[in-house]
C-alpha positions as CSV (number, residue, x, y, z in Angstrom):
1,X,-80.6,50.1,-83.0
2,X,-84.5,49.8,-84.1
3,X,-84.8,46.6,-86.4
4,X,-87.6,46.3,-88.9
5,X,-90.0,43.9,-88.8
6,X,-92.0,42.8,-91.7
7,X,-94.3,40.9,-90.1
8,X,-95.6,43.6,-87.6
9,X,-98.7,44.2,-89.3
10,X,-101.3,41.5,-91.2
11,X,-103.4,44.1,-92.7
12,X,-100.5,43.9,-95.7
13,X,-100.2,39.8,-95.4
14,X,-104.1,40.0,-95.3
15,X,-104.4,42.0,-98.6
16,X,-101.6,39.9,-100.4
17,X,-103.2,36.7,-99.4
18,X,-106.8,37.7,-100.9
19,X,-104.7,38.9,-103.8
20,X,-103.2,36.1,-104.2
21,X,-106.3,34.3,-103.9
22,X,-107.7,36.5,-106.9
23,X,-106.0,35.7,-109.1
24,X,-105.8,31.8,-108.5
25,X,-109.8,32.2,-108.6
26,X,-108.9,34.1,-112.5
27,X,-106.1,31.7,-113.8
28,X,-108.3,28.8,-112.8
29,X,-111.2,30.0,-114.7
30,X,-109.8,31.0,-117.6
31,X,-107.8,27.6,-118.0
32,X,-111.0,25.9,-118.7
33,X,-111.0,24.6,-122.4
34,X,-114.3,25.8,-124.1
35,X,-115.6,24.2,-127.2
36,X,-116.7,26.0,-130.3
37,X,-118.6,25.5,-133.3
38,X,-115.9,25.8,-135.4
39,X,-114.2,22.3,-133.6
40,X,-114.7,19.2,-135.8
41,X,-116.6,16.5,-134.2
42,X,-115.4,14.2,-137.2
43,X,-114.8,10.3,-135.5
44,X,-111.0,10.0,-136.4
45,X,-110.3,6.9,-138.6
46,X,-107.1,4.6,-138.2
47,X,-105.0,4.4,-140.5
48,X,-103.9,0.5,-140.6
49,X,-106.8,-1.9,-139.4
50,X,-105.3,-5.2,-137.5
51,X,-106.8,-8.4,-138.1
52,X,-104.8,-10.1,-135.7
53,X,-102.3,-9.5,-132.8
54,X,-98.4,-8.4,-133.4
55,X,-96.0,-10.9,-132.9
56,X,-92.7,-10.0,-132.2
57,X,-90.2,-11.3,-134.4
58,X,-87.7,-11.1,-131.2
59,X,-89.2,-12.6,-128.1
60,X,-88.3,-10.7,-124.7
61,X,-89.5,-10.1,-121.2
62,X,-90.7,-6.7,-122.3
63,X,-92.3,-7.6,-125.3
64,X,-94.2,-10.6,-123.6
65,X,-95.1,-8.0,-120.4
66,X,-96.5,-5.4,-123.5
67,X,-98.6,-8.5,-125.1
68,X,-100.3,-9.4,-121.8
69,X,-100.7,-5.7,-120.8
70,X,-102.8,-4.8,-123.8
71,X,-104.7,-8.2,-123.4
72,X,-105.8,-7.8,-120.2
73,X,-106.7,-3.7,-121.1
74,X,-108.8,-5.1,-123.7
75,X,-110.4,-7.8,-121.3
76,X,-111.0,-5.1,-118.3
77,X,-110.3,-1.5,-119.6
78,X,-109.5,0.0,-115.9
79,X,-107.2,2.7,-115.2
80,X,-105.2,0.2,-113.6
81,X,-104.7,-1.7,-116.6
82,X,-104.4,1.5,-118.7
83,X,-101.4,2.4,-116.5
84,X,-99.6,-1.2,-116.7
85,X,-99.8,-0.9,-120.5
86,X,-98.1,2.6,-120.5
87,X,-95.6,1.0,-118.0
88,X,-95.0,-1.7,-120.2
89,X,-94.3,0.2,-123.3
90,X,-91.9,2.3,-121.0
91,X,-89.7,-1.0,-120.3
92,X,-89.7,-1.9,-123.7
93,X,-88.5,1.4,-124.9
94,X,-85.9,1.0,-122.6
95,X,-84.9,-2.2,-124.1
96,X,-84.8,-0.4,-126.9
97,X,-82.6,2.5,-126.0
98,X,-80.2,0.2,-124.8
99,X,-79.9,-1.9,-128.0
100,X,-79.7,1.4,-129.9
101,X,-76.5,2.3,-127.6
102,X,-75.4,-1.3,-128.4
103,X,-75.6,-0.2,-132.0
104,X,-73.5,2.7,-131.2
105,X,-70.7,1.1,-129.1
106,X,-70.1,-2.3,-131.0
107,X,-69.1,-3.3,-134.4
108,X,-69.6,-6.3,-136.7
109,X,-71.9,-9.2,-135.5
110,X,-72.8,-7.5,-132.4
111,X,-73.3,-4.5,-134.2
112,X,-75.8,-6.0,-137.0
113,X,-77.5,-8.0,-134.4
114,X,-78.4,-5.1,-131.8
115,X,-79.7,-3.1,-135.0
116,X,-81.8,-6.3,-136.0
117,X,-83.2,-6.5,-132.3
118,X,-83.8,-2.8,-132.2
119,X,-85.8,-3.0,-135.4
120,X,-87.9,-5.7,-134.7
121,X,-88.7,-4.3,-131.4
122,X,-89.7,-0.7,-132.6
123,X,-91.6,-2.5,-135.3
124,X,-93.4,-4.3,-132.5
125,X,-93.8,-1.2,-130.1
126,X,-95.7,0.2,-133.3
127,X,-98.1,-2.1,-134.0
128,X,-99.1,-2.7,-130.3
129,X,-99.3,1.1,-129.9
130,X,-102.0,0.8,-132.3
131,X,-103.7,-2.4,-130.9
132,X,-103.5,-0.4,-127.8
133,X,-105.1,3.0,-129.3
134,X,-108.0,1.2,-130.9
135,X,-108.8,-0.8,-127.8
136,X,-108.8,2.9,-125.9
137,X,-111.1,4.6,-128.5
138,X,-113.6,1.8,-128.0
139,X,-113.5,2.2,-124.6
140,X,-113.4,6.3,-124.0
141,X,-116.7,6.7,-123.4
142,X,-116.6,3.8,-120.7
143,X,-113.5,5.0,-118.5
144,X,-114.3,6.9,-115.6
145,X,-112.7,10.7,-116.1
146,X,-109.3,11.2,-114.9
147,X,-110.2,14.8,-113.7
148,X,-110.1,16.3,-110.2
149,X,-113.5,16.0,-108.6
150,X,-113.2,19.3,-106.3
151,X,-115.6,22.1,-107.1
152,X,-113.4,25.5,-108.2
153,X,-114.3,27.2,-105.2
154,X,-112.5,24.4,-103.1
155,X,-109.6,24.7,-105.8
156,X,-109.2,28.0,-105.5
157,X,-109.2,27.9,-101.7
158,X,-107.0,25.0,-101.4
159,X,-104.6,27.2,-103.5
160,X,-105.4,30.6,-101.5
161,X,-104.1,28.6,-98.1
162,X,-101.2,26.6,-100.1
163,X,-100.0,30.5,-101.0
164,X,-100.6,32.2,-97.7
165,X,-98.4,29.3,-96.2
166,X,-95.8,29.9,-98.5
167,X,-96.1,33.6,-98.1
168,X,-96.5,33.3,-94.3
169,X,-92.8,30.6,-94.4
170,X,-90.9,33.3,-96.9
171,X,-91.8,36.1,-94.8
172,X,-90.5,34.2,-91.5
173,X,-87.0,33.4,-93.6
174,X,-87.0,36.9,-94.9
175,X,-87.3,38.1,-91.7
176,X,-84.8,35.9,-89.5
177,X,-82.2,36.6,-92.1
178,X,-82.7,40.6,-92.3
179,X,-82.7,39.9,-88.3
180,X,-79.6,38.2,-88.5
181,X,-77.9,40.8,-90.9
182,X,-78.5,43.3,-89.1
183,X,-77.2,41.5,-85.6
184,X,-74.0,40.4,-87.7
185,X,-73.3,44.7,-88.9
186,X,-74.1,45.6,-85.3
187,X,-71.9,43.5,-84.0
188,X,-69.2,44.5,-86.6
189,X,-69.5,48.3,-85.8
190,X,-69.0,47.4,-82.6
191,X,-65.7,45.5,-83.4
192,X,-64.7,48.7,-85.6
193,X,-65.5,51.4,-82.7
């Protein structure tokens, strides 16, 4: 019995890989956002101005954590700091969601005061998401870039080798399975002969 082998020749892997390689070069490229004349430049206004910070009619761990987040982000703008402030609105949306299912689950006093929690708190989240906006527009300009700092040919090569690895593994499954099909029908002509 002659089995097939798909791996036999890497002129074909060779060609699919630079293929490949291609057109990670072309999606990567044309990803890139242009500007254009026609984009407003227009500085984007706010729509409420603060004069002082929220306070949270219903005092919790996660609205104390949100509070200090946002001061110290306003203090030291880092990424760091940017990230404990999204973390900290994440918790308190959590507290949240679980008042709301509260809400949903209870009735009466219970009921009345989860939905009074809840509101307070979403009324809270709101205003510190704005504290927390304006204090990142003031400091856009100072925040190091969040971008990858690989040049597009390292990209695209970086991909290239990521795909021909993948290839290369799916090929090598492919192959051991069409291997072991073809053992297992051999073997059960055999048992029918």
């Amino acid at each position: 019995m002659k089995t097939i082998n798909l791996l036999s020749t890497t002129e074909n892997t060779t060609r699919f890989i630079l293929a490949a390689s291609i057109v990670c070069a072309l999606t990567f490229t044309a990803c890139e956002r242009k500007t254009t004349a026609e984009e407003s430049t227009a500085p984007v206004t706010p729509v409420t101005t603060l004069t002082a910070e929220p306070i949270a009619k219903t005092r919790t761990f996660e609205t104390a954590r949100l509070g200090g987040a946002i001061d110290r982000f306003e203090k030291t703008p880092t990424v760091e700091n940017q990230a404990s402030v999204k973390l900290a609105f994440a918790e308190l949306d959590g507290e949240i969601a679980e008042l709301e299912l509260r809400v949903a689950k209870t009735n009466g006093n219970a009921r009345a005061e989860a939905a009074a929690k809840s509101a307070n708190l979403k009324k809270y989240r709101d205003a510190e998401m704005v504290r927390f906006t304006k204090a990142r527009i003031g400091t856009a300009f100072e925040m190091p870039p969040l971008t990858d700092s690989r040049s597009g040919a390292q990209k695209v090569k970086n991909t290239a080798v990521k795909v021909g690895d993948t290839i290369e593994d799916g090929a090598e499954k492919v192959g051991k399975t069409l291997e072991k099909g073809a053992k297992n029908t051999g073997e059960a002509i055999k048992e029918a002969t």
